[in-house]
MMTF fields as JSON, N, C-alpha, C and O atoms, coordinates in Angstrom:
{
  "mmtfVersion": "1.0.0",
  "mmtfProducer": "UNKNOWN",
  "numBonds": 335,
  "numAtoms": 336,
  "numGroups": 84,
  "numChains": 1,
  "numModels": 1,
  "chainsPerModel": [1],
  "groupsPerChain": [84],
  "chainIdList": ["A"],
  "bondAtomList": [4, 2, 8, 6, 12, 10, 16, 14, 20, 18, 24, 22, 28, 26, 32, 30, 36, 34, 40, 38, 44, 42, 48, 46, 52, 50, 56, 54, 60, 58, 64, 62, 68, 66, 72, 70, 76, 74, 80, 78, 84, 82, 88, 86, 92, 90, 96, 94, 100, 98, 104, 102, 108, 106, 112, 110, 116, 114, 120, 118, 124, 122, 128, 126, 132, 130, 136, 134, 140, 138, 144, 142, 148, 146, 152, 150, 156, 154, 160, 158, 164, 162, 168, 166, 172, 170, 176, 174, 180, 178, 184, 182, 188, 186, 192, 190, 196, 194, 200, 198, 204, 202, 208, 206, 212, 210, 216, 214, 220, 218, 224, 222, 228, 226, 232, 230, 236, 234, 240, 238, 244, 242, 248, 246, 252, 250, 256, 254, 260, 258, 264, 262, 268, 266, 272, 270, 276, 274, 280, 278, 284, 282, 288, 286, 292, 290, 296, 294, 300, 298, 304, 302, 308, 306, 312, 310, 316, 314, 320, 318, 324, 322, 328, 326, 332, 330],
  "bondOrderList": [1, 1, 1, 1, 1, 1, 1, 1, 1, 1, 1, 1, 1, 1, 1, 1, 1, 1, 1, 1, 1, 1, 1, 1, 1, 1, 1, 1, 1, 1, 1, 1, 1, 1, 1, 1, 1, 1, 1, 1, 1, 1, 1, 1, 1, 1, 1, 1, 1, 1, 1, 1, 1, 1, 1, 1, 1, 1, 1, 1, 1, 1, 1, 1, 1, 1, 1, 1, 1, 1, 1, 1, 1, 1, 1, 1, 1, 1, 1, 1, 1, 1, 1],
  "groupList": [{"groupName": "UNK", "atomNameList": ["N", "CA", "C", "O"], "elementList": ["N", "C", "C", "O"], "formalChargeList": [0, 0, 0, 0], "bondAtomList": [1, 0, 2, 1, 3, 2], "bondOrderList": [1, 1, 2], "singleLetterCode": "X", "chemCompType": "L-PEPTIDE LINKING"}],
  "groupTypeList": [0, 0, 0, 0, 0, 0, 0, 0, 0, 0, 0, 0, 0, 0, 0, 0, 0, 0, 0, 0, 0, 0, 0, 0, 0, 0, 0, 0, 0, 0, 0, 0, 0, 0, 0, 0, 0, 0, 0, 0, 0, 0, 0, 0, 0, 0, 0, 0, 0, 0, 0, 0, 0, 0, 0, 0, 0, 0, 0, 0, 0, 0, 0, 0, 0, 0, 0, 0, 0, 0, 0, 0, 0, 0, 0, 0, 0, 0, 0, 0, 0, 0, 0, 0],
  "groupIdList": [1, 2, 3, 4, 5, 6, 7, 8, 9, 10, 11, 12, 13, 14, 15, 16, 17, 18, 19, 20, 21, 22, 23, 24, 25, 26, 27, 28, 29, 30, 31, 32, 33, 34, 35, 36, 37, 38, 39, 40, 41, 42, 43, 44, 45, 46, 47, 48, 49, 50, 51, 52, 53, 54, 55, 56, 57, 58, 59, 60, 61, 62, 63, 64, 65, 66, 67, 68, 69, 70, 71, 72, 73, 74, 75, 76, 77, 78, 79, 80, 81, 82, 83, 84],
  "secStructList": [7, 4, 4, 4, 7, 7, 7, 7, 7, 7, 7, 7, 7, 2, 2, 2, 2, 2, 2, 2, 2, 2, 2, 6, 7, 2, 2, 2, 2, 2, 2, 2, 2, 2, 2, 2, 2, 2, 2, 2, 2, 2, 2, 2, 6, 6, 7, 2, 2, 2, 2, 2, 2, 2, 2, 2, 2, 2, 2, 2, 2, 2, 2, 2, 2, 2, 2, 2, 2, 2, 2, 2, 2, 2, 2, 2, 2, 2, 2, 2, 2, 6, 7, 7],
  "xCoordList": [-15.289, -13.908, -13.79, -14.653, -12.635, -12.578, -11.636, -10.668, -12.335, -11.749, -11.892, -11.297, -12.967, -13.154, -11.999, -11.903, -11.472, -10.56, -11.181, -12.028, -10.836, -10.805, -9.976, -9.028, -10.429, -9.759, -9.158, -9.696, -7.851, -6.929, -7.004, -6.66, -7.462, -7.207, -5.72, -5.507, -5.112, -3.279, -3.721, -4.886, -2.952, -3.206, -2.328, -1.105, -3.066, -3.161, -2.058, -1.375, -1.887, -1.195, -1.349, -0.384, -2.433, -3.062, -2.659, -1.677, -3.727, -3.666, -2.289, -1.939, -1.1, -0.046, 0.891, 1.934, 0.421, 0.868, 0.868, 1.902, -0.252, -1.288, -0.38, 0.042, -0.257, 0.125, 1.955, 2.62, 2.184, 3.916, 3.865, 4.904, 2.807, 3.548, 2.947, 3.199, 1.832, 1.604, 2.65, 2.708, 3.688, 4.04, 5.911, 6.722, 5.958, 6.952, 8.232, 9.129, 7.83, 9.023, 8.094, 7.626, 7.344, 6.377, 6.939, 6.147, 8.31, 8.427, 8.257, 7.293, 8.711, 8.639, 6.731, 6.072, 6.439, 5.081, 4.537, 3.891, 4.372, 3.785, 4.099, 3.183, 5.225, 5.534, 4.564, 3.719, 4.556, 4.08, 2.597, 2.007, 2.002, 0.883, 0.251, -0.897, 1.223, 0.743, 1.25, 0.937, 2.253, 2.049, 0.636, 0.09, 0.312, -0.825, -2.051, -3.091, -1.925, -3.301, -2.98, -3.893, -1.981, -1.9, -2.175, -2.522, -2.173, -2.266, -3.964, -4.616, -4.548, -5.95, -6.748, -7.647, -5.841, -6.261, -6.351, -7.229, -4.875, -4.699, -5.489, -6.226, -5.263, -6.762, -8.281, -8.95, -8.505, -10.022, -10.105, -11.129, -8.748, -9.275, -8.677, -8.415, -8.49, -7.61, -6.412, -5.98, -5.865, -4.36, -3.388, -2.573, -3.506, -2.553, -1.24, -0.682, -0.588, 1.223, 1.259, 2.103, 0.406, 0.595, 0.598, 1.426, -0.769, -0.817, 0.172, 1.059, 0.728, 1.435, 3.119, 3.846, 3.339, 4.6, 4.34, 5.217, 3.387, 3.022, 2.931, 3.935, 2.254, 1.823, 3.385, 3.614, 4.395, 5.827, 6.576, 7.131, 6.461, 7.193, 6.678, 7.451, 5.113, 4.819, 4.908, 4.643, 5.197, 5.091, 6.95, 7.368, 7.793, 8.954, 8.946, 9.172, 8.677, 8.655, 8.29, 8.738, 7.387, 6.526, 7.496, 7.391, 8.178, 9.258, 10.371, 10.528, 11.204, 11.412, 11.554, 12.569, 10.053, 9.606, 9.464, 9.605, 9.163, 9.162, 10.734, 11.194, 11.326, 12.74, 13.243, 13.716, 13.242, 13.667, 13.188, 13.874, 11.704, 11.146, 11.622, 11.807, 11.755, 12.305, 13.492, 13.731, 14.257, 15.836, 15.804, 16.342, 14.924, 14.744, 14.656, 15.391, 13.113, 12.882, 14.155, 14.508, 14.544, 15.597, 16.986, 17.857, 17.201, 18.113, 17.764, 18.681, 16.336, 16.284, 16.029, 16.179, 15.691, 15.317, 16.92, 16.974, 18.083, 18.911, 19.976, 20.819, 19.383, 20.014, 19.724, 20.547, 18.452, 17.61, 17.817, 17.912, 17.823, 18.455, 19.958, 20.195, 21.015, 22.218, 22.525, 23.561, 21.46, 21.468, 21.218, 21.486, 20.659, 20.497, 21.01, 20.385],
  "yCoordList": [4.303, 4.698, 6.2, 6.81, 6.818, 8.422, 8.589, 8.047, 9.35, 10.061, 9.549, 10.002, 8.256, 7.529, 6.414, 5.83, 6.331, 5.09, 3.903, 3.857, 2.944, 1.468, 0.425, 0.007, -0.122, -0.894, -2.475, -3.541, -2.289, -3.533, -4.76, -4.832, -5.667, -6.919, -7.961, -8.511, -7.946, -8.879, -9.6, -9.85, -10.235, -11.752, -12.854, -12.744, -13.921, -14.46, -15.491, -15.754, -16.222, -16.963, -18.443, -19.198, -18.857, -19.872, -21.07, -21.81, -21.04, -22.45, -22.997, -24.149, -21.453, -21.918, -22.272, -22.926, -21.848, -22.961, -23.799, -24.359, -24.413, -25.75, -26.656, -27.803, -25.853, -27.029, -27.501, -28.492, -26.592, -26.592, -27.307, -27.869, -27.413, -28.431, -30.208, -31.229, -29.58, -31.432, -32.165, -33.391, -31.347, -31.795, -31.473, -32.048, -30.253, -29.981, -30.435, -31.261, -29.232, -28.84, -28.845, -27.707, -29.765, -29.684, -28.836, -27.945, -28.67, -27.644, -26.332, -25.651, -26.01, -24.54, -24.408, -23.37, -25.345, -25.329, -25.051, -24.045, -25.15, -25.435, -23.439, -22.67, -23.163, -21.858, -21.177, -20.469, -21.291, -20.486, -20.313, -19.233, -21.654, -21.366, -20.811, -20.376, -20.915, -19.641, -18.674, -17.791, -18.119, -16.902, -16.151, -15.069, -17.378, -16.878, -16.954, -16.393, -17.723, -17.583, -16.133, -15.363, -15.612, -14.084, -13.256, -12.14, -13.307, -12.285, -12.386, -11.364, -13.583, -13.445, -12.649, -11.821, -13.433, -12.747, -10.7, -10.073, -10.202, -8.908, -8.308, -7.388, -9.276, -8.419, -7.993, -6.965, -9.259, -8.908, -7.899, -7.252, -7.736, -6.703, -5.243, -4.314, -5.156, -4.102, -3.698, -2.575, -4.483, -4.362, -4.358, -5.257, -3.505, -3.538, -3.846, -4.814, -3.019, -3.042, -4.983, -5.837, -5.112, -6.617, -7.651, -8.519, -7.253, -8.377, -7.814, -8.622, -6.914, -6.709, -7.578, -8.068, -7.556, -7.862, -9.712, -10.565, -9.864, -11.578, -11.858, -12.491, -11.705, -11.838, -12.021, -12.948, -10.832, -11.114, -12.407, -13.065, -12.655, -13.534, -14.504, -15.101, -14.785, -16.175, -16.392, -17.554, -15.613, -15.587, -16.065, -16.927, -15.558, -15.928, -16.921, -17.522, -17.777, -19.113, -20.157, -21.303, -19.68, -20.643, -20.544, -21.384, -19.571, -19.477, -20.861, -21.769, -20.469, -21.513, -22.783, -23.472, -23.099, -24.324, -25.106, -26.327, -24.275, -24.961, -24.923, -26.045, -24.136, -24.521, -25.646, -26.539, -25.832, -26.804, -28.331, -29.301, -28.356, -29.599, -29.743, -30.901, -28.753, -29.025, -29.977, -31.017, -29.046, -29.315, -31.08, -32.054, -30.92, -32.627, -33.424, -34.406, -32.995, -34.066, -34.251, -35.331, -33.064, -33.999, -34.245, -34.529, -34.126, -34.864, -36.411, -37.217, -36.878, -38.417, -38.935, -40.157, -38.452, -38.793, -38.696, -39.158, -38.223, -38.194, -39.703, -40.378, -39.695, -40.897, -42.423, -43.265, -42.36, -42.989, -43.705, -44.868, -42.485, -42.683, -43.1, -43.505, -42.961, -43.513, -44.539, -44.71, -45.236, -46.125, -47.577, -48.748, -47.028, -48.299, -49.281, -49.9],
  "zCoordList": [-19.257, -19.128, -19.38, -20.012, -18.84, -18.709, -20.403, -20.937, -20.64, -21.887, -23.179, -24.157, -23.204, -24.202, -24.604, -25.683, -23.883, -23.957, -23.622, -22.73, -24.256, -23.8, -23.394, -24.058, -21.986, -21.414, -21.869, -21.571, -22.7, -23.37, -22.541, -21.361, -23.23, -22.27, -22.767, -23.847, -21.856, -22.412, -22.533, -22.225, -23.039, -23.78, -22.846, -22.762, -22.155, -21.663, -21.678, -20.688, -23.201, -23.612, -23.027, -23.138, -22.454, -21.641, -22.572, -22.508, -23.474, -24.481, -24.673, -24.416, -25.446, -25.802, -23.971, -23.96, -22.966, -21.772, -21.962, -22.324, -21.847, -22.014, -22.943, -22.8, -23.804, -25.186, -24.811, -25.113, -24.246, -23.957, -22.769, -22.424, -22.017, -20.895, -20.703, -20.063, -21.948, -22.178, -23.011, -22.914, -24.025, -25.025, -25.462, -26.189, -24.56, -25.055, -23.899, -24.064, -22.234, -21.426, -20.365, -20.369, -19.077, -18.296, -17.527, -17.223, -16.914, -15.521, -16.456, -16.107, -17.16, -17.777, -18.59, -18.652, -18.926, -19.292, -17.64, -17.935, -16.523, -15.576, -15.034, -14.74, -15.049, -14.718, -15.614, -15.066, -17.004, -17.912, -17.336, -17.341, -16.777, -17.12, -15.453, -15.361, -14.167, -13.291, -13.609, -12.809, -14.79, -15.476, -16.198, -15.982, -17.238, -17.735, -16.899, -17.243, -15.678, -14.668, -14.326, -14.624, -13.811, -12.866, -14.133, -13.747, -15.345, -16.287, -16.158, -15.941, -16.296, -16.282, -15.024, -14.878, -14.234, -12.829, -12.338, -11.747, -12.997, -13.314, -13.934, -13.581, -15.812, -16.342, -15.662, -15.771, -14.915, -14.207, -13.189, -12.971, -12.409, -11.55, -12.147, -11.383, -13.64, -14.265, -13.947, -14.208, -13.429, -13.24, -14.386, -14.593, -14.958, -16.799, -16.445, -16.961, -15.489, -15.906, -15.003, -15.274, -14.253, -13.654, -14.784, -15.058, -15.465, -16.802, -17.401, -17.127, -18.1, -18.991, -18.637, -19.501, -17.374, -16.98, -16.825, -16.963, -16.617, -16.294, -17.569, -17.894, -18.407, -20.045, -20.95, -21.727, -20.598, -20.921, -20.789, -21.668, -19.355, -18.395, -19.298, -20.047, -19.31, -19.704, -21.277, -21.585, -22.283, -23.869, -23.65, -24.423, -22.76, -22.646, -22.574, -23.624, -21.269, -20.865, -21.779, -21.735, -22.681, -23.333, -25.053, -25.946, -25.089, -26.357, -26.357, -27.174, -24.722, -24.266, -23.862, -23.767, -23.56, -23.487, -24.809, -24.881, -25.877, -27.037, -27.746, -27.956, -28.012, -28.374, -27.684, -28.386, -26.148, -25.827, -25.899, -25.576, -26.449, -26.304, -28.347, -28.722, -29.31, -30.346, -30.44, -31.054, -29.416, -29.449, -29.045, -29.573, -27.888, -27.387, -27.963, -28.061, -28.807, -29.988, -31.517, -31.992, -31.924, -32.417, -32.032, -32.855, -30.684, -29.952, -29.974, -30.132, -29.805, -29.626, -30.876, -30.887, -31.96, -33.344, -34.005, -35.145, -33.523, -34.057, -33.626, -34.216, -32.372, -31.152, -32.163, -32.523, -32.378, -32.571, -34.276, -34.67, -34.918, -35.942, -36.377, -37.515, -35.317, -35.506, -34.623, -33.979, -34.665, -32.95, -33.911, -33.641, -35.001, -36.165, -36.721, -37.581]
}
């Protein structure tokens, strides 16, 4: 690299896809995670501001996906519980 810099790799945020669309919010888990594929994809051909902007998108999505699969779960645990 020119000037002694080193080339940052974004963070992907893959796994936490993964985990959000088996468990939490599948359509927004499913976005997240061709988010975090194009961030991987960017990183490899050094595309920074691409990963950097995909890497966003998908740490968003995946914020998302889990508040809402929270909110879900005690939406039906609350159902559930006064359903008694």
């Amino acid at each position: 690299m020119e000037g002694g810099q080193t080339r940052g790799v974004v963070p992907t945020y893959l796994a936490w896809s993964i985990f959000n669309t088996l468990c939490c919010c599948l359509p927004l888990g499913i976005a997240a995670i061709i988010c975090s594929c194009r961030v991987s994809n960017a990183n490899a051909i050094g595309e920074k501001t691409t990963a950097e902007e995909a890497s966003r998108t998908a740490k968003i999505l995946n914020i998302v996906a889990l508040v809402c699969g929270i909110v879900l779960i005690i939406i039906v645990v609350a159902i559930r519980v006064t359903a008694k």
